[in-house]
C-alpha positions in Angstrom: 0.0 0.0 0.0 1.2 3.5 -0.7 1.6 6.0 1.4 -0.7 8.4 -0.2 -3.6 6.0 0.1 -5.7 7.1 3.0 -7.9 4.6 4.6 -10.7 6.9 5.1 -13.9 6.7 3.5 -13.4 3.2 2.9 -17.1 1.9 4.5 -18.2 5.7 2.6 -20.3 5.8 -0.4 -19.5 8.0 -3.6 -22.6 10.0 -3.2 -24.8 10.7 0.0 -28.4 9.0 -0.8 -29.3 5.9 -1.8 -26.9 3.4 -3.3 -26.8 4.4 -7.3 -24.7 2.6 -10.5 -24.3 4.5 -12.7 -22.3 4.8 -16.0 -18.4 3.7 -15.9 -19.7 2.1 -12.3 -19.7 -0.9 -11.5 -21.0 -2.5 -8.7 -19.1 -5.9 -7.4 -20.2 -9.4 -5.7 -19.7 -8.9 -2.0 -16.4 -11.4 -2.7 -14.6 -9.5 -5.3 -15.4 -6.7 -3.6 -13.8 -7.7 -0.2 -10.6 -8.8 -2.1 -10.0 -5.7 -3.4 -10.4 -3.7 -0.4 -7.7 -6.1 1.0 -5.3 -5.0 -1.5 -6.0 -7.4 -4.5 -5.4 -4.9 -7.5 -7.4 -7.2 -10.6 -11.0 -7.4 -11.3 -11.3 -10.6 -13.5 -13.9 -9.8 -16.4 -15.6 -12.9 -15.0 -16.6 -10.7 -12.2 -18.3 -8.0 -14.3 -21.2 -11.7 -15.0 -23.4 -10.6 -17.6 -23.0 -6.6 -18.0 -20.3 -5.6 -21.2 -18.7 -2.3 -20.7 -18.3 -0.5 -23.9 -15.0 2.4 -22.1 -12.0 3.3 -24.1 -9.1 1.4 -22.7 -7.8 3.5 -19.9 -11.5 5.1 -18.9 -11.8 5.7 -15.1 -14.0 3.0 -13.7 -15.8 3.4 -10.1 -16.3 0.4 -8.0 -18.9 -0.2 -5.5 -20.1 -3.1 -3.5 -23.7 -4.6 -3.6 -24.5 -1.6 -1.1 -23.5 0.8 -3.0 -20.5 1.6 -0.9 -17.0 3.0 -2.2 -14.3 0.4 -3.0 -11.7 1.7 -5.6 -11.4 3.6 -8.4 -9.7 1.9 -11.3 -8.6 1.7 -14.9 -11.1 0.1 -18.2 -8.7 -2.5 -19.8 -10.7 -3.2 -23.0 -9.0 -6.6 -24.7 -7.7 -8.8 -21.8 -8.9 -11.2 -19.1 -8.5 -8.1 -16.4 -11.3 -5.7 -16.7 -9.9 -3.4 -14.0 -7.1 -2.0 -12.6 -7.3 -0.7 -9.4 -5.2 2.3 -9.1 -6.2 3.3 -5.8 -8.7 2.9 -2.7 -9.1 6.7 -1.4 -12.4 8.1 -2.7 -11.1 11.7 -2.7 -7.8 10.6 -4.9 -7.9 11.1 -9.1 -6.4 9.3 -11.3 -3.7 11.9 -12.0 -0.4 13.2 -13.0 -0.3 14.2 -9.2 -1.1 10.8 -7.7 1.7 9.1 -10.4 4.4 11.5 -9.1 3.7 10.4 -5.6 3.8 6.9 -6.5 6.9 7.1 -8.4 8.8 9.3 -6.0 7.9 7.0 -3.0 9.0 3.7 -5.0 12.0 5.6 -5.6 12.8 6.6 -2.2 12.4 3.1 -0.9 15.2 1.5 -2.8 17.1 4.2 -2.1 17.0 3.7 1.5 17.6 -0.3 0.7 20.4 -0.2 -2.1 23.9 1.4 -2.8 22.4 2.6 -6.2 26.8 2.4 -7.0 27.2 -1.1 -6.1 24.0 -2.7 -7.6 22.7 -1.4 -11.0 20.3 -3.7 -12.0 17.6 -3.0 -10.0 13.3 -2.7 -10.2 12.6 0.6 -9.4 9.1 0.5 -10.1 7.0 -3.2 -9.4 3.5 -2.5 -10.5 0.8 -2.8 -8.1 2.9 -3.2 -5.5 3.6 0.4 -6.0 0.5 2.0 -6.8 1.1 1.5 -10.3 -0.4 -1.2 -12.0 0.7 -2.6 -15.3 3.8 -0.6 -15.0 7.3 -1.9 -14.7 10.3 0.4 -14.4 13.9 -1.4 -14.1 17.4 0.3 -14.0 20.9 -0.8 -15.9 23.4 1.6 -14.4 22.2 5.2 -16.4 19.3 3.7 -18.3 15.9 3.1 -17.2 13.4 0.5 -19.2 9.8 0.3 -18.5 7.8 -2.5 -19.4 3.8 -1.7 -19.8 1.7 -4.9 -19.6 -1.6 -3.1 -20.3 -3.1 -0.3 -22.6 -5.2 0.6 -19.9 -2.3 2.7 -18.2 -0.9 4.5 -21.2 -2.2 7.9 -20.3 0.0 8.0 -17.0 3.0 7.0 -18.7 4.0 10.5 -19.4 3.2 11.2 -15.8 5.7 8.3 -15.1 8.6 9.6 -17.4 8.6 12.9 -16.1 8.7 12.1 -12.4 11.8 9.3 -13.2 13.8 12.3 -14.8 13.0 14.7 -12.5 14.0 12.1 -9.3 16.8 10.4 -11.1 17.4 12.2 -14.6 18.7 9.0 -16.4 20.5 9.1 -19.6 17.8 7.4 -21.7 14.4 6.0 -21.0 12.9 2.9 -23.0 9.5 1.5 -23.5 8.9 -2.3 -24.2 5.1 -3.2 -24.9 3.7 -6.3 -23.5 -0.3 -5.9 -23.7 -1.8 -9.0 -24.0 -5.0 -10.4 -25.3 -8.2 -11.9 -24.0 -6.8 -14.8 -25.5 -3.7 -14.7 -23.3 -1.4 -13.6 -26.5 1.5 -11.5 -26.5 2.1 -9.2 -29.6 5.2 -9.2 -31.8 7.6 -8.1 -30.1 9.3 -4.9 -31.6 12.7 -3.3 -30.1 12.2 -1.1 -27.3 11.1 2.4 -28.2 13.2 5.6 -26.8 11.1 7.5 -25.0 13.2 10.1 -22.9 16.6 11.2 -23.4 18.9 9.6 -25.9 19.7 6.5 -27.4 21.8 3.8 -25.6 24.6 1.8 -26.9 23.5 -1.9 -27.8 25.5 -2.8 -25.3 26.1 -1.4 -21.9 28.1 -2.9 -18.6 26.3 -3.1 -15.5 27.7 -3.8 -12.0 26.3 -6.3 -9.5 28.1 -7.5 -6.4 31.3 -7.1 -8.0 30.4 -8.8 -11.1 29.9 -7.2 -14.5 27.3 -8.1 -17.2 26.4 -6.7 -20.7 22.8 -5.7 -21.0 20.9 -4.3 -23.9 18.0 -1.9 -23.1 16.8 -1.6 -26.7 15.8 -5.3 -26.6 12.3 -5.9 -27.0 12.1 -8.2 -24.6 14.7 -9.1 -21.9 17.5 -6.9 -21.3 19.7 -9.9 -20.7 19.8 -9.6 -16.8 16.9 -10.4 -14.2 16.8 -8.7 -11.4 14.4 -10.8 -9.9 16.8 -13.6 -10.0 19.5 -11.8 -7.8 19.8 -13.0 -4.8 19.2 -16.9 -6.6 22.2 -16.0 -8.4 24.0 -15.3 -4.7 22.4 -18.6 -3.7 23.8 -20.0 -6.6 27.8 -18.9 -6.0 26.6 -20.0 -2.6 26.5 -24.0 -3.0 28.9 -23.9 -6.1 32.6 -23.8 -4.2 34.3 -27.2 -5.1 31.3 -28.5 -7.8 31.3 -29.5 -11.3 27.9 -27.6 -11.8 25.2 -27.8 -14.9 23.3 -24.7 -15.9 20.1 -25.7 -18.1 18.4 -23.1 -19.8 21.5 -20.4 -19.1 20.7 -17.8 -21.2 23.3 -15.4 -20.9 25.1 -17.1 -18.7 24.4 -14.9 -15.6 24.3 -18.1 -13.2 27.0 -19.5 -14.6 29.2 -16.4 -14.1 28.4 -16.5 -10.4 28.5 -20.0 -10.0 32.4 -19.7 -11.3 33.1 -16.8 -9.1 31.6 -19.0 -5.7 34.4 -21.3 -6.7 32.8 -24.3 -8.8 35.5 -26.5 -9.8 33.8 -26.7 -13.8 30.8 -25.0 -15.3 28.6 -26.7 -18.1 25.8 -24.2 -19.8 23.1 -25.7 -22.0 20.6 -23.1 -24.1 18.9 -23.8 -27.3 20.1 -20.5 -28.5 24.1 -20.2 -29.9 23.7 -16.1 -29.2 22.9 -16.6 -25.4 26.2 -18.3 -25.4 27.7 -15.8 -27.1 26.9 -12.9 -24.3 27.7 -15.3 -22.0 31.2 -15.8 -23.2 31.0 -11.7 -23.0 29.9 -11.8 -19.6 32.6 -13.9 -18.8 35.4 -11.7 -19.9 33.5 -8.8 -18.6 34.2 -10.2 -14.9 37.8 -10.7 -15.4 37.3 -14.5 -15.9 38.3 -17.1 -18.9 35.2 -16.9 -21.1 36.7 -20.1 -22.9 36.8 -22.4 -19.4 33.2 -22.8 -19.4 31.9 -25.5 -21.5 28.3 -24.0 -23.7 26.5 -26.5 -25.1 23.5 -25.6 -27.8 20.9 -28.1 -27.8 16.9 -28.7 -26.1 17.7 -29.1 -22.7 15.8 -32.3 -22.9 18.0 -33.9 -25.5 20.9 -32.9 -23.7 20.5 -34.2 -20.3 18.9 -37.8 -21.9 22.5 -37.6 -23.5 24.3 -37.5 -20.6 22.6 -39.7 -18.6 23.1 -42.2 -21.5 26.8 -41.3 -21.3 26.9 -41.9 -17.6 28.3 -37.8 -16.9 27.1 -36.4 -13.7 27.1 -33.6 -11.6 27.3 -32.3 -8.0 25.1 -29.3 -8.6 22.3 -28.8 -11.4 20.1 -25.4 -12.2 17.4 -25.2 -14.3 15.4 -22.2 -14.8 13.0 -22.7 -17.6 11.0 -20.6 -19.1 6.9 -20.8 -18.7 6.5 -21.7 -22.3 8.3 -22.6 -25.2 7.0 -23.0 -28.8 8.3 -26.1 -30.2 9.9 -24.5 -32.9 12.1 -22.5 -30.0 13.1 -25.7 -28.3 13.9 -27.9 -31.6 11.3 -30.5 -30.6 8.6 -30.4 -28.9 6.6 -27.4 -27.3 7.2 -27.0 -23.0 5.4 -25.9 -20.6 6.1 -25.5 -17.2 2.3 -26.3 -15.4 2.5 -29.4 -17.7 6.2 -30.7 -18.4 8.1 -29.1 -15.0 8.1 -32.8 -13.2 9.9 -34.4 -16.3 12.2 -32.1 -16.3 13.0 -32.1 -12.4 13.5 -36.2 -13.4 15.7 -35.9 -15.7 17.9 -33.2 -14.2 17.7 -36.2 -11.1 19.1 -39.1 -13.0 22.5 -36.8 -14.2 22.9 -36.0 -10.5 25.4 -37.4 -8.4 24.3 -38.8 -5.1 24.2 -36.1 -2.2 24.4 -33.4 -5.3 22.4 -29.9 -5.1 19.3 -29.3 -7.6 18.2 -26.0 -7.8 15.1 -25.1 -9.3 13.0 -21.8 -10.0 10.1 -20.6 -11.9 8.9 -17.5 -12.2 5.4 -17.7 -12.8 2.3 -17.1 -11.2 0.3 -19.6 -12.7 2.1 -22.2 -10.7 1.1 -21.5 -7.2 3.9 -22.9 -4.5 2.1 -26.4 -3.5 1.7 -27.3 -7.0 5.3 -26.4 -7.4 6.5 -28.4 -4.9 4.3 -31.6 -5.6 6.2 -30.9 -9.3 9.7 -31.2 -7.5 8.1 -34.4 -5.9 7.2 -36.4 -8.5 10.4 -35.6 -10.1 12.1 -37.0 -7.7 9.7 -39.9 -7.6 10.2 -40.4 -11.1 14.0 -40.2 -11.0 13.7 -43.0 -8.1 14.9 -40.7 -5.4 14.0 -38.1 -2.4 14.9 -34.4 -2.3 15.5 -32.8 0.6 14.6 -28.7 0.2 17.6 -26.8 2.6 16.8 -23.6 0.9 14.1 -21.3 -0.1 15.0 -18.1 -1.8 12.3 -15.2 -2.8 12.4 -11.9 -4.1 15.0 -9.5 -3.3 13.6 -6.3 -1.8 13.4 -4.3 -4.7 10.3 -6.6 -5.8 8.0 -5.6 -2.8 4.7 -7.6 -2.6 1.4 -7.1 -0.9 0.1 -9.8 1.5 -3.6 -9.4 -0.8 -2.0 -10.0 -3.6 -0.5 -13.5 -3.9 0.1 -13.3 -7.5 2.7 -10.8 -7.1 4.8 -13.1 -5.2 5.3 -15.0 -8.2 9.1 -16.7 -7.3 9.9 -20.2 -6.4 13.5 -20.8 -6.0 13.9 -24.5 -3.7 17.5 -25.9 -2.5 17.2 -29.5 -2.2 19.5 -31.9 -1.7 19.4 -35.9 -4.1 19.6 -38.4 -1.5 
């Protein structure tokens, strides 16, 4: 919750009288409208039952209990399976280029007081509704800013947005990645990122984290080429690696594997389906003072890789996976993945190339698989693979990814330690 939410008024309706709904008003089940009050910041179009709004994207929506009664004020998203977003809870508070300075300027403020802005430079500076601003993602590489917007409904603050971020932090550049989504669930083509303030980055730019150094592209359309969500995972990761012939699966750019060198692992093997992950990788290697070449990169399906060693008898004393949601088939070279489905068979087969005693790490970061399901995943992997794990670790969300206790979704990370006995 923001600190320019009041709670007054919450039990207070819009207008003195009797309880009226009228146009861009809708009125909620007593449920729905309970879990927003608690902080949930979606309204489901499922909620809305039989009534079809006809807004622009982005028109301000009133919502009101059965009674009548005042319970946020929100934004119309026209093509997706959220109707709503709820902007904020305080009956006297517009939607406005006022409220979105405040939000950004607070979020701001925050990881200032948590982060030496010198020493980490990949960080979230903005996470959606967790700060007021829903469908709005702002991350920092060192002088850049990119903001992701996951929703047309919130394109009229963005200029609010932009303006507050140079005015609290006057980056060098500010880019805009676009990732509205159907009804259907369907992500656009992607396009490059679109400059939006200041001016243009190199493709390539380093960015500091714990002492390491990785290259990051801003203009990318999609990932910059360093989560920061995974951060403390990867400090997890140099963690357990000291002294361990470790296996990276889906390594990307090699992030993960950089750190699991620098915590001291004895040999490195990185597996991703795409030759140019490698080849940042190799970058990011050499941009942290270490031999890019040491590191054995494999391109192949992670699926046909580990099948290969396990036919070869090659093993390992720590394996990380962290797979993507989804996969086309055409991305993986075979056939199509998908983590609610295909995340057990995958936990298997990383089992059986894993030497007795050996650490698996394993993290997903999506909210469609909630942290039971997750789990019973990790266990009939290990059932499958004809062993036990044993979890010795749990790592979440560094504190630049703040959630609210009403809004599970948010907390979207699993990352589990276990140990193959």
């Amino acid at each position: 919750m923001t600190t320019d939410d009041s709670t007054r008024g919450r039990r207070r309706r819009p207008d003195a009288g009797a309880p009226i709904v009228r146009r861009n008003t809708v009125r909620l089940p007593h449920d729905v409208a309970r879990r927003v009050r608690l902080g949930h910041p979606w309204v489901y179009r499922e909620a809305l039952g039989t009534r079809a709004l006809r807004d622009e994207a982005g028109a301000v929506i009133e919502l009101v209990d059965p009674d009548g009664e005042f319970v946020g004020r929100g934004l119309y998203e026209s093509d997706g399976a959220i109707a709503v977003r709820v902007v904020t809870r305080d009956p006297d508070r517009a939607i406005d280029a006022a409220l979105v300075a405040a939000r950004v300027q607070h979020a701001i403020a925050l990881r200032k007081r948590l982060f030496d802005f010198d020493a980490v430079q990949s960080l979230r500076l903005i996470n959606g509704e967790a700060d007021g601003l829903p469908a709005i993602v702002v991350e920092r590489y060192a002088d850049y800013l990119v903001c992701q917007v996951f929703s047309s409904a919130v394109t009229a603050l963005l200029p609010a947005v932009y303006d507050a971020l140079v005015v609290a932090l006057a980056p060098k550049a500010i880019y805009e990645q676009r990732r509205h989504r159907s009804l259907a669930g369907d992500a656009p083509r992607q396009a490059a990122a679109e400059l939006v303030r200041g001016h243009a980055a190199p493709v390539e730019l380093e960015v500091k984290e714990n002492g390491l150094t990785f290259w990051c592209d801003v203009t990318a359309p999609l990932s910059t080429g360093l989560f920061a969500d995974l951060r403390l995972g990867r400090e997890s990761v140099a963690k357990w690696a000291k002294g361990r012939r470790v296996l990276n699966l889906f390594s990307y750019t090699g992030a993960i594997s950089v750190y699991a060198q620098h915590g001291g692992a004895t040999a490195v093997t990185a597996v991703d389906v795409a030759a140019k992950a490698h080849a940042r990788a190799r970058k990011n290697f050499a941009a942290s003072g270490m031999d890019p070449e040491k590191p054995e990169h494999i391109v192949g399906d992670a699926f046909k890789v580990l099948a290969k060693f396990e036919e070869r008898k090659r093993d390992f004393d720590l394996v990380v996976i962290d797979p993507p949601a989804f996969a086309s088939a055409a991305a993986r070279g075979g056939k199509p993945w998908s983590a609610i489905k295909d995340y057990a068979e995958l936990v298997a087969a990383c089992l059986r190339v894993l030497a007795p005693g050996g650490i698996f790490i394993a993290a997903s970061s999506t909210h469609k698989i909630s942290a039971a399901d997750y789990d019973m995943a990790l266990a009939e992997g290990a059932y499958d693979a004809n062993c036990e794990l044993q979890v010795i670790d749990r790592v979440g969300l560094p504190a630049d990814f703040p959630t609210q206790p009403g809004f599970p979704e948010g907390s979207y990370l699993k990352f589990v330690v276990a140990v193959k006995s």
